[in-house]
TIRO-2110 file (N, C-alpha, C; in Angstrom, 1 decimal):
// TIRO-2110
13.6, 4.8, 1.8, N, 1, A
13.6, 4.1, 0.5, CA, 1, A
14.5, 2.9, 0.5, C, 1, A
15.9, 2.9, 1.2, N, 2, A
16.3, 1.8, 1.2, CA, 2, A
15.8, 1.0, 2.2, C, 2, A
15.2, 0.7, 3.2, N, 3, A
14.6, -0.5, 3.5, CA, 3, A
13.2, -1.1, 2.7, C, 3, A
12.7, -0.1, 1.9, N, 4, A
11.1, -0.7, 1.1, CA, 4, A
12.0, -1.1, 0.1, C, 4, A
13.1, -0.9, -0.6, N, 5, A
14.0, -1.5, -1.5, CA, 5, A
14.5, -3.1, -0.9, C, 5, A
14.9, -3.0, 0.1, N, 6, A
15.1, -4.3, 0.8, CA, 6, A
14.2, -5.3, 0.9, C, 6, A
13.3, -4.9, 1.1, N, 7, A
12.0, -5.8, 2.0, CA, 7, A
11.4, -6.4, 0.5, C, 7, A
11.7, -5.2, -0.4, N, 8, A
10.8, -5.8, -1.9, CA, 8, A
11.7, -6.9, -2.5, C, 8, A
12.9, -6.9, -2.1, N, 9, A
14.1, -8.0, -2.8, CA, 9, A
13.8, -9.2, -1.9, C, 9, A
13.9, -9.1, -1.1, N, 10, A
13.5, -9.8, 0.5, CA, 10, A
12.1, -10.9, 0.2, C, 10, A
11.3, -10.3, -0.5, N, 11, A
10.0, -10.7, -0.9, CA, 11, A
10.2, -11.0, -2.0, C, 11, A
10.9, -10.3, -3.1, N, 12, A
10.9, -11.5, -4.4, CA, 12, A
11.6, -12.9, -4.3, C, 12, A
12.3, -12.5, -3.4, N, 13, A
13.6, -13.9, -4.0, CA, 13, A
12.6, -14.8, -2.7, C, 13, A
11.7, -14.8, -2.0, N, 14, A
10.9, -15.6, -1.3, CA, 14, A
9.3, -16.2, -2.1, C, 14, A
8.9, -15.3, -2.8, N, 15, A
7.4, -15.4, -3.6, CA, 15, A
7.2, -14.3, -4.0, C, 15, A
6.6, -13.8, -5.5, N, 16, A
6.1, -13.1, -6.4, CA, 16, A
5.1, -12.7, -5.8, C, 16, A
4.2, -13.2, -5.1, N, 17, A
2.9, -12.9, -5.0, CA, 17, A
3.3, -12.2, -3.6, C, 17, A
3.6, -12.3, -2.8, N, 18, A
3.9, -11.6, -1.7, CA, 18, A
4.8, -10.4, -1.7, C, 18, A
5.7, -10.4, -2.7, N, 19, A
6.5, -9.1, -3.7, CA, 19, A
5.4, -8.4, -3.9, C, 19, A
4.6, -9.2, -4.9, N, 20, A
3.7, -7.9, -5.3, CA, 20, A
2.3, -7.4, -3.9, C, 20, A
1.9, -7.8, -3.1, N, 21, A
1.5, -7.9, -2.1, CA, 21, A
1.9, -6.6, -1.9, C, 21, A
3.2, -6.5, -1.7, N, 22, A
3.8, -5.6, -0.7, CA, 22, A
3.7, -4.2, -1.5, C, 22, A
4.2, -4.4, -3.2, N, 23, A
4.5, -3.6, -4.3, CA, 23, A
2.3, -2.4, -4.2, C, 23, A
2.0, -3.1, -4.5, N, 24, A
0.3, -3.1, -4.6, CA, 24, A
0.2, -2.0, -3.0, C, 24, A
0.1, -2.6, -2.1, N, 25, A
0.1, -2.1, -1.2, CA, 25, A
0.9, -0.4, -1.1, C, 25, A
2.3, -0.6, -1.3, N, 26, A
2.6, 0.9, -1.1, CA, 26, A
2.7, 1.3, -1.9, C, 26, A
2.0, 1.3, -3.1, N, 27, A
1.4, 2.0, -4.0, CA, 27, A
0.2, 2.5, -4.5, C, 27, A
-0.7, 1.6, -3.7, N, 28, A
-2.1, 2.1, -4.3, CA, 28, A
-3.1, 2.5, -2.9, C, 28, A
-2.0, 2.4, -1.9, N, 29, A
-3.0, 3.2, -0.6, CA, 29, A
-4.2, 3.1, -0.3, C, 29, A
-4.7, 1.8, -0.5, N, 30, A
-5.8, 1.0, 0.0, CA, 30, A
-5.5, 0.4, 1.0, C, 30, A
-6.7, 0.1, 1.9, N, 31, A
-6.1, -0.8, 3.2, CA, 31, A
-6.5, -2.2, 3.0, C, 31, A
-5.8, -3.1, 3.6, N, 32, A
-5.4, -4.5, 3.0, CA, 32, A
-7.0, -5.3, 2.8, C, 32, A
-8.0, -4.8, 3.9, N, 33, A
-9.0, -5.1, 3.4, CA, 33, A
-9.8, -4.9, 1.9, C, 33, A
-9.3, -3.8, 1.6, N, 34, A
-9.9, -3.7, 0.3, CA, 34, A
-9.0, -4.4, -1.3, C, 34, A
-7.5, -4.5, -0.5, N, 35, A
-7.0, -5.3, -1.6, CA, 35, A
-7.0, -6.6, -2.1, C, 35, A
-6.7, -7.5, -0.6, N, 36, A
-7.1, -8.7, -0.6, CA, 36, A
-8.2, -9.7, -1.5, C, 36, A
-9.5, -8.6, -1.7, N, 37, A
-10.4, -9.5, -2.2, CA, 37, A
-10.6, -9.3, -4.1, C, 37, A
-9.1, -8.4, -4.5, N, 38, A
-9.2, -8.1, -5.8, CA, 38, A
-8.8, -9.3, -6.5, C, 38, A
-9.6, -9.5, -7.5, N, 39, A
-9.2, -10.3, -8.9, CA, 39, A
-8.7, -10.0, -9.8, C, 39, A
-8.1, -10.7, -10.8, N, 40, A
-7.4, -10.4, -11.8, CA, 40, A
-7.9, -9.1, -13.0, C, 40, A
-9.6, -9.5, -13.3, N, 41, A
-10.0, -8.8, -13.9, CA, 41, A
-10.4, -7.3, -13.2, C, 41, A
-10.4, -6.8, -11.9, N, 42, A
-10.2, -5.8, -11.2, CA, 42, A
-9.2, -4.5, -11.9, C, 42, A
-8.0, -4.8, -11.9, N, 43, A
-6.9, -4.5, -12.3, CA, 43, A
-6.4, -4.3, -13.5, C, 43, A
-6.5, -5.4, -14.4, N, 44, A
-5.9, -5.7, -15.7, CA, 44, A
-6.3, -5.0, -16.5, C, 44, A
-7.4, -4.7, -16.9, N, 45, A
-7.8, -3.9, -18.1, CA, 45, A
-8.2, -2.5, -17.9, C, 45, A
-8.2, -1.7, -17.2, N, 46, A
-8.3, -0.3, -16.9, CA, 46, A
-7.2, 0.4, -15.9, C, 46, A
-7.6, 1.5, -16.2, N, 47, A
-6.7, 2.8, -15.6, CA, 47, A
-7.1, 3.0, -14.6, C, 47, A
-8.6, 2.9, -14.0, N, 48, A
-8.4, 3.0, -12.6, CA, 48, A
-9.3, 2.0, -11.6, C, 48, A
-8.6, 1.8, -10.6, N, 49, A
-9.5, 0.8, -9.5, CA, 49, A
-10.4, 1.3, -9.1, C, 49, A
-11.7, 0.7, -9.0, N, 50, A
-12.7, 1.1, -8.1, CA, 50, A
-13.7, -0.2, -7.8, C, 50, A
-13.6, 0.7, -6.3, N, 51, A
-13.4, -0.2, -5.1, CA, 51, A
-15.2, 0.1, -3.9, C, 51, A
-15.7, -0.5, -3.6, N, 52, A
-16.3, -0.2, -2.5, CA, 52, A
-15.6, -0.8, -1.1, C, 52, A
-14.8, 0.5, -0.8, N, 53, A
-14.8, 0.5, 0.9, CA, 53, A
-15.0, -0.5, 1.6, C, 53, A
-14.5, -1.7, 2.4, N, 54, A
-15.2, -2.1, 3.5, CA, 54, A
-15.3, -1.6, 4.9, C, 54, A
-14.3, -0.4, 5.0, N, 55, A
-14.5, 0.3, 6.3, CA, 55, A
-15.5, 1.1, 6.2, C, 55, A
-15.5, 2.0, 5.3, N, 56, A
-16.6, 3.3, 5.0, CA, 56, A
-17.8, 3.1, 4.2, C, 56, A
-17.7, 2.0, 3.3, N, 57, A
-18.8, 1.7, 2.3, CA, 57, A
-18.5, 2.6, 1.2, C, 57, A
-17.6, 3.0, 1.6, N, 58, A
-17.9, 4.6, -0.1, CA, 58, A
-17.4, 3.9, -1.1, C, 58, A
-17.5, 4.3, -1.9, N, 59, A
-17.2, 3.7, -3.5, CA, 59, A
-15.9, 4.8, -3.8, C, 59, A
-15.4, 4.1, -3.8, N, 60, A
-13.5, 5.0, -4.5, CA, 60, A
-13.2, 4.8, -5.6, C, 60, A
-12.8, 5.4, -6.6, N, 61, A
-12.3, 5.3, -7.6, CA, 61, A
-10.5, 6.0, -7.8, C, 61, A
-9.7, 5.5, -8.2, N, 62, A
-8.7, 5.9, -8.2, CA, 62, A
-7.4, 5.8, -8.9, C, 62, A
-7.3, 6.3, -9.8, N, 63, A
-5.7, 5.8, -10.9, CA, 63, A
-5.0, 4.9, -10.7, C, 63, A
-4.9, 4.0, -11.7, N, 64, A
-2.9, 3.1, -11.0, CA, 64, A
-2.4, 3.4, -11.8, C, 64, A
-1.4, 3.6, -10.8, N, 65, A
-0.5, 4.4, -11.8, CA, 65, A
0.9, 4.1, -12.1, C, 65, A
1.5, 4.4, -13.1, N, 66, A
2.3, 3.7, -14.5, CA, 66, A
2.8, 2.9, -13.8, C, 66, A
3.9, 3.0, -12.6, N, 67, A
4.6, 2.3, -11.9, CA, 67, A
4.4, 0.8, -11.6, C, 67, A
2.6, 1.0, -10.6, N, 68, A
2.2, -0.3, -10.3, CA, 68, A
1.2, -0.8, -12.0, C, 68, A
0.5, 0.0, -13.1, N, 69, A
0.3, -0.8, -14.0, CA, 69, A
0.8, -1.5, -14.5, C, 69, A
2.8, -1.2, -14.6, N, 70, A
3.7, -2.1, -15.1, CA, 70, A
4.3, -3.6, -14.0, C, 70, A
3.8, -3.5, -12.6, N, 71, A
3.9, -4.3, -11.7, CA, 71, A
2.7, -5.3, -11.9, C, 71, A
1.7, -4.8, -12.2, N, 72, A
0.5, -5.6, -12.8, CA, 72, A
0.1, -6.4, -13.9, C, 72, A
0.9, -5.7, -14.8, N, 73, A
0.6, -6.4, -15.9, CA, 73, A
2.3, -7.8, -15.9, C, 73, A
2.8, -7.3, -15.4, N, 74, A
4.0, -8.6, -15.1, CA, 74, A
3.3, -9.5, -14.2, C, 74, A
2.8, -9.4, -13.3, N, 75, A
2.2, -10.3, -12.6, CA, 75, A
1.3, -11.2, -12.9, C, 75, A
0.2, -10.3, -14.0, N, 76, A
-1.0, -11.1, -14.3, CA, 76, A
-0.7, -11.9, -15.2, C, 76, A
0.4, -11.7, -16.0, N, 77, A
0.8, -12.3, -17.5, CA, 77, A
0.1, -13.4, -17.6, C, 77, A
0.1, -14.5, -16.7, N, 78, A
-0.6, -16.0, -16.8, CA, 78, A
-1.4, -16.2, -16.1, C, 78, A
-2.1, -15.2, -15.5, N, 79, A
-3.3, -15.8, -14.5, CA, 79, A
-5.0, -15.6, -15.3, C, 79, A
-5.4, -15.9, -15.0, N, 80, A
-6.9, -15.9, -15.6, CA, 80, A
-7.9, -14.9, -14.6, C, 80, A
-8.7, -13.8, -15.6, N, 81, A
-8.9, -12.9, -15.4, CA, 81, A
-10.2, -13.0, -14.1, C, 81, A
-10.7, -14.1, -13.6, N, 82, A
-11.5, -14.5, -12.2, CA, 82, A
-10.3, -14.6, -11.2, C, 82, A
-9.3, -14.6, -11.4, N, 83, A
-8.3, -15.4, -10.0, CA, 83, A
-8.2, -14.1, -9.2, C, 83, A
-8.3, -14.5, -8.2, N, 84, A
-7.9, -13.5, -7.2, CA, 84, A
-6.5, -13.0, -7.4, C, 84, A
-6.2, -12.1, -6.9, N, 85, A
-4.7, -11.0, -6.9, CA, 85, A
-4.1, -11.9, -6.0, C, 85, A
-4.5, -12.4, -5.2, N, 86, A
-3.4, -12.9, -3.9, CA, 86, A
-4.1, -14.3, -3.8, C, 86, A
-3.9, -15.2, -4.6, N, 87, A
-4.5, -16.4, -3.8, CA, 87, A
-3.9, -17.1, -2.9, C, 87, A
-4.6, -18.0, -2.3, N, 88, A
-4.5, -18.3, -0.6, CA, 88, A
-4.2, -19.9, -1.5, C, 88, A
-3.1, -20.5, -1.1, N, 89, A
-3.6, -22.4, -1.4, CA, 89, A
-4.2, -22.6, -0.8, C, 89, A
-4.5, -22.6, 0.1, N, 90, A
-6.5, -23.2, 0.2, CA, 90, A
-7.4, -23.2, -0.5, C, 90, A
-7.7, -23.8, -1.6, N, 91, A
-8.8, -23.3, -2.2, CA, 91, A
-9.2, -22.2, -3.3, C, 91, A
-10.3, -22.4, -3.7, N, 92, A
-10.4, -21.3, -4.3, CA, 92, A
-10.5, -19.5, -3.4, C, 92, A
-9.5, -19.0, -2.9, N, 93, A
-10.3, -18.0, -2.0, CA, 93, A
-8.4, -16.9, -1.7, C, 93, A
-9.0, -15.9, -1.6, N, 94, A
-7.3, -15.0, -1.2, CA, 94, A
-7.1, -15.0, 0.2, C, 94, A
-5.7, -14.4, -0.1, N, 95, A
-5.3, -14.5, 1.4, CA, 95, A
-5.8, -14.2, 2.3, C, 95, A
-5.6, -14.6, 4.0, N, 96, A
-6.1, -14.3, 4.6, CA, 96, A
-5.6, -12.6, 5.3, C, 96, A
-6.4, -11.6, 6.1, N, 97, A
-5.7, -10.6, 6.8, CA, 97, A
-4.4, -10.7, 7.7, C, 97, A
-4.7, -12.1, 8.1, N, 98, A
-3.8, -12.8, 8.9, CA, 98, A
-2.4, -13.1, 8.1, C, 98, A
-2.8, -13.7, 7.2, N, 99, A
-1.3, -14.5, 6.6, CA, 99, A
-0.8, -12.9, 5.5, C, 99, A
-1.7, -12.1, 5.5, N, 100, A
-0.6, -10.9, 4.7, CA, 100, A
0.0, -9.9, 5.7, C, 100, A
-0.6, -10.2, 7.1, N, 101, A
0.1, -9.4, 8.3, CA, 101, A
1.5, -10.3, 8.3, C, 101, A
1.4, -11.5, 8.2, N, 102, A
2.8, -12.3, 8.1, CA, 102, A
3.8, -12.1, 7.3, C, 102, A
3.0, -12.0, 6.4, N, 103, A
3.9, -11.5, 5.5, CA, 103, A
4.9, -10.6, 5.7, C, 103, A
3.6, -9.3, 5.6, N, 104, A
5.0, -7.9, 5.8, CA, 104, A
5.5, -7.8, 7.2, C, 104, A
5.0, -8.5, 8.0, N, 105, A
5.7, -8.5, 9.3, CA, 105, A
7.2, -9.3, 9.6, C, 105, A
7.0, -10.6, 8.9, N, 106, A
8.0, -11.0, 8.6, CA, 106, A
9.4, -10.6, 8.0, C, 106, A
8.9, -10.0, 6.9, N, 107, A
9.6, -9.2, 5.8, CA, 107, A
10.3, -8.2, 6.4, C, 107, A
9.9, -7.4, 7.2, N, 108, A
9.9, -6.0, 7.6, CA, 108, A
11.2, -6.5, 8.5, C, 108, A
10.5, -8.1, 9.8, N, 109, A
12.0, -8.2, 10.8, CA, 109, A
12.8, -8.8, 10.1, C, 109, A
12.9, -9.3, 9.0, N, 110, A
14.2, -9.6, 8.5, CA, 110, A
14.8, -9.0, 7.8, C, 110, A
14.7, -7.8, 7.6, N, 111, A
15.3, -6.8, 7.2, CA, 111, A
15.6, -5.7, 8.2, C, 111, A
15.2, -6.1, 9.2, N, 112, A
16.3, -5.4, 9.9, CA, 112, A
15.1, -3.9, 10.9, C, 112, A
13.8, -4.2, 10.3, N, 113, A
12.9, -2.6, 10.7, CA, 113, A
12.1, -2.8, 11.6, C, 113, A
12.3, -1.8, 12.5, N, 114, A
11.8, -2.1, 14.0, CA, 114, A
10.6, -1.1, 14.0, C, 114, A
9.9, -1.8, 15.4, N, 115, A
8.7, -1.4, 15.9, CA, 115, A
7.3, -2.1, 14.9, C, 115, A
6.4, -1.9, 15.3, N, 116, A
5.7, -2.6, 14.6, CA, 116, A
4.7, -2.7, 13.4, C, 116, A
5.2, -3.5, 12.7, N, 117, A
5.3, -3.3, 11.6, CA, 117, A
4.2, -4.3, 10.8, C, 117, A
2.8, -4.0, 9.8, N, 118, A
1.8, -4.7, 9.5, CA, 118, A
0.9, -4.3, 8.3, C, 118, A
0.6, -5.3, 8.2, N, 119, A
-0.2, -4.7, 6.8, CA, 119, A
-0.9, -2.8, 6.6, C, 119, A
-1.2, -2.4, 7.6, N, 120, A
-1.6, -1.3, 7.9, CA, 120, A
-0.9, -0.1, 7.5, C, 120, A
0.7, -0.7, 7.6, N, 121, A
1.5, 0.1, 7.3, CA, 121, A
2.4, 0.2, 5.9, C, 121, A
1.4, -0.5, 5.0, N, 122, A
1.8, 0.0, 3.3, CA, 122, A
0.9, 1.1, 3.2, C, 122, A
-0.3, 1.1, 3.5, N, 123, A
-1.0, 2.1, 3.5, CA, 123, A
-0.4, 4.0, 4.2, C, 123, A
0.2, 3.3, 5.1, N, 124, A
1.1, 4.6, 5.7, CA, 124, A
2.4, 4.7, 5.0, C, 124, A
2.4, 3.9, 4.7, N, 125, A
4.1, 4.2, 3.8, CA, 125, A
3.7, 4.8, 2.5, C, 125, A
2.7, 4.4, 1.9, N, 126, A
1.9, 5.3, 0.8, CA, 126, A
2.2, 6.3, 1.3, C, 126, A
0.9, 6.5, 1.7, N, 127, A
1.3, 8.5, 2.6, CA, 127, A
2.0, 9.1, 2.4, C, 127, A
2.8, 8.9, 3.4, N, 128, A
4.1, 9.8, 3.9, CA, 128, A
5.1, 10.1, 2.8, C, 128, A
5.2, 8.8, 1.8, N, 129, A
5.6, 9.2, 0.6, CA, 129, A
5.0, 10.7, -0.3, C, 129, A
3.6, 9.6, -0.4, N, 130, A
3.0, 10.9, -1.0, CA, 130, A
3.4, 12.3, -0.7, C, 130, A
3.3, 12.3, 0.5, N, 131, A
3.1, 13.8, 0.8, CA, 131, A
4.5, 14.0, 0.8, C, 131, A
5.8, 13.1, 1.3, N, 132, A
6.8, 13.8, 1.3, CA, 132, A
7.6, 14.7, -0.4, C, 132, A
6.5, 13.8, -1.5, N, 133, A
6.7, 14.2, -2.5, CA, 133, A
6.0, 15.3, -3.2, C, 133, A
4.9, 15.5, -2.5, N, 134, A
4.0, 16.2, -2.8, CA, 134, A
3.8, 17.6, -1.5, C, 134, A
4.3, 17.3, -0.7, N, 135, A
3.9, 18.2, 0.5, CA, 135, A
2.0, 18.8, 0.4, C, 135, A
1.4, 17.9, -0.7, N, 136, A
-0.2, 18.4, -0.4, CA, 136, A
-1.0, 17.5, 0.5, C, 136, A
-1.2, 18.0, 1.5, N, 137, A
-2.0, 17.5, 2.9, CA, 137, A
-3.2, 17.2, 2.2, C, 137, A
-3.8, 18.3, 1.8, N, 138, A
-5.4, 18.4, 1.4, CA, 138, A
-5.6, 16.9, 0.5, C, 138, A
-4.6, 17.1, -0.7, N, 139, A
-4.9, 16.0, -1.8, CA, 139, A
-5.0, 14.5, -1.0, C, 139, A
-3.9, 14.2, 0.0, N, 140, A
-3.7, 12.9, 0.8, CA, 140, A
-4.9, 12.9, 1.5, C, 140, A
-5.6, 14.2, 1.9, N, 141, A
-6.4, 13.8, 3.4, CA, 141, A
-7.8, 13.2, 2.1, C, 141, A
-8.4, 14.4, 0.9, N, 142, A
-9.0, 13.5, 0.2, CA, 142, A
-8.3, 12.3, -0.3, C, 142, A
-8.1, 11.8, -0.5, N, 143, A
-7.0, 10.1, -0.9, CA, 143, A
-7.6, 9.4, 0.3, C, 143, A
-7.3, 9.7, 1.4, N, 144, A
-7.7, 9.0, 2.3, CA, 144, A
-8.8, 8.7, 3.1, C, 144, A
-9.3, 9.8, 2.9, N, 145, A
-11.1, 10.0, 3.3, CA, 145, A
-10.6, 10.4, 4.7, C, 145, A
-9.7, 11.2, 4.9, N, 146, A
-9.9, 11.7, 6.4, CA, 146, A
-10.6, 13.0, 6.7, C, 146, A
-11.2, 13.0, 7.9, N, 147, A
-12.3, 14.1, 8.4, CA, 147, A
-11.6, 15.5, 7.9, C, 147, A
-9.9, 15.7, 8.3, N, 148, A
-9.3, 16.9, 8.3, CA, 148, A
-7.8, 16.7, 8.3, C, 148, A
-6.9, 17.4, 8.2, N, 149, A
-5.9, 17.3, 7.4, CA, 149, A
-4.7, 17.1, 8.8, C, 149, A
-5.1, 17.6, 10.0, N, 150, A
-4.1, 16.7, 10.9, CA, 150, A
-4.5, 14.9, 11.5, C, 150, A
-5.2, 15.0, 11.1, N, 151, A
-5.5, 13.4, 11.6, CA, 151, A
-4.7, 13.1, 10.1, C, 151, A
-4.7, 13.3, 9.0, N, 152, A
-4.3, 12.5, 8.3, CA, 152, A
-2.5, 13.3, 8.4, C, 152, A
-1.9, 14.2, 8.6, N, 153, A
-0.9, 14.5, 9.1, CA, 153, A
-0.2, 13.2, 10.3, C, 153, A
-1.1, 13.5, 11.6, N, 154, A
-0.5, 12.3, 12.5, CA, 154, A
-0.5, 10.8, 11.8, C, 154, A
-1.4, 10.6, 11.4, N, 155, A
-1.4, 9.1, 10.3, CA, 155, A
-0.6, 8.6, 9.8, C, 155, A
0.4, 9.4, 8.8, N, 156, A
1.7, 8.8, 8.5, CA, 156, A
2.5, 9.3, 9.4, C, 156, A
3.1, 9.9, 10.4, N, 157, A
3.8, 10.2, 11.3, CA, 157, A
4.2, 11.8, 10.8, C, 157, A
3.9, 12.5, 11.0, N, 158, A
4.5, 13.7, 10.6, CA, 158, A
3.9, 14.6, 11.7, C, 158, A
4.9, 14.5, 12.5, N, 159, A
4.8, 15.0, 14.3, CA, 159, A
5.7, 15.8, 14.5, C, 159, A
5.8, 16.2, 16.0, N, 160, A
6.5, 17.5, 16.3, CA, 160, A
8.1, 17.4, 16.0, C, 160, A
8.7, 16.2, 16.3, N, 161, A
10.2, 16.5, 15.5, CA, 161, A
10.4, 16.7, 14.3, C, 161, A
9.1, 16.0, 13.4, N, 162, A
9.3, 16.7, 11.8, CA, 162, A
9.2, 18.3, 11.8, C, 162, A
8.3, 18.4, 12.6, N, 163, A
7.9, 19.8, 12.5, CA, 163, A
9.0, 20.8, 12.9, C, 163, A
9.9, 20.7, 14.4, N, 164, A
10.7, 21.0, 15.1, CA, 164, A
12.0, 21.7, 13.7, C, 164, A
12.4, 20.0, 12.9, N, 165, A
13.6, 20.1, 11.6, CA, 165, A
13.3, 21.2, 11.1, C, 165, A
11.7, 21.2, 10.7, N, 166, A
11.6, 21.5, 8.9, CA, 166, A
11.7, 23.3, 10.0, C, 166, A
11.2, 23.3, 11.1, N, 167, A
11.0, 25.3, 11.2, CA, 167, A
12.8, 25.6, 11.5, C, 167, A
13.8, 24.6, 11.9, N, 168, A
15.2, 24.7, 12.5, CA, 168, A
15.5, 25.2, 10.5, C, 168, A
15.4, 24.9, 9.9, N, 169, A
15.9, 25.7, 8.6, CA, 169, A
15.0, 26.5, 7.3, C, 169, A
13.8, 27.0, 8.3, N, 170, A
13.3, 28.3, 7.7, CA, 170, A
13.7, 29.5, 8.3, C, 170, A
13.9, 30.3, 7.4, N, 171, A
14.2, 31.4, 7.6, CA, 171, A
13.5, 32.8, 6.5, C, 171, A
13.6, 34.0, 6.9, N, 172, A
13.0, 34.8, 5.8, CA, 172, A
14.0, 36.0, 5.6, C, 172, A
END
C-alpha cells in the first residue's frame, strides 16, 4: 500500500490524467485494453461499467465503486461527455497501449519498485488486493473470467511462500 500510495503522488504532481490512469486501473480490474478506449460518457452517469471484452468478447458488467466514482467524477468535472478518459495529444484519439506502459513503468522505477512492472499489472494489483481483503478466490476468479480458481490464484502471485507463511501460523 505504501508504494501504490507513492506512485499515485508520483503521478499526480506529474499529470492528472496519468494519476487517474493509474487510480482507474487498480480499481476497476479491467485490462488496459478495455480501459483505454473509455469516454467520458462511459463512466459519468451510472453505477456500473459495461464493457465488451476485447480479449474474450464477453460483455462485462461491473460496479464502480464509491472510491473510484468519487475519482471520476473529480476528473470529469470539465470534460465533455464524447472525450475519451485518457486522451492522447495527438488528435482526436486515447492513449496509446504503449504510452500507458510508460507511464506506469516509469512511475513504478521512480519510485523505487522492482522487477517488471506494466500496465498489466494494475490489473494484478486489483486482485491480490481483492482477495487479500476478501480472501474469496471464487468471487475474483468470476471478476476475472478465469477457467478455475488457481490460475487466478497464480495470477496475482499467491504461491508457495504465501502459502508456506499463512500454514507456519495455523494451528488447531
Amino acid at each position: 500500500m505504501e508504494k501504490i500510495m507513492e506512485i499515485k503522488n508520483y503521478l499526480l504532481r506529474r499529470s492528472y490524467r496519468d494519476y487517474f490512469l493509474f487510480v482507474f486501473g487498480i480499481n476497476s480490474g479491467l485490462r488496459i485494453s478495455d480501459i483505454l478506449p473509455l469516454r467520458v460518457m462511459d463512466v459519468k452517469y451510472t453505477k456500473y461499467l459495461i464493457i465488451k471484452e476485447k480479449k474474450t468478447g464477453n460483455i462485462r458488467k461491473t460496479i464502480i465503486t464509491p472510491a473510484l466514482k468519487s475519482e471520476i467524477e473529480k476528473y470529469t468535472y470539465r470534460m465533455a461527455d464524447s472525450e475519451y478518459l485518457f486522451p492522447s495529444q495527438k488528435g482526436n484519439k486515447p492513449i496509446s497501449r504503449v504510452q500507458a506502459w510508460q507511464i506506469i513503468h516509469n512511475a513504478a522505477k521512480a519510485c523505487g519498485v522492482e522487477g517488471a512492472i506494466g500496465t498489466h499489472t494494475l490489473r494484478k494489483t486489483f486482485g491480490y488486493h481483492f482477495y487479500q481483503q476478501t480472501k474469496d478466490v471464487a468471487m475474483l476468479q468470476y471478476i476475472f473470467g478465469h477457467s478455475s480458481p488457481s490460475i487466478t490464484l497464480r495470477y496475482i502471485g499467491i504461491n508457495d511462500d504465501m502459502v508456506d507463511k499463512a500454514l507456519e501460523k495455523f494451528s488447531l
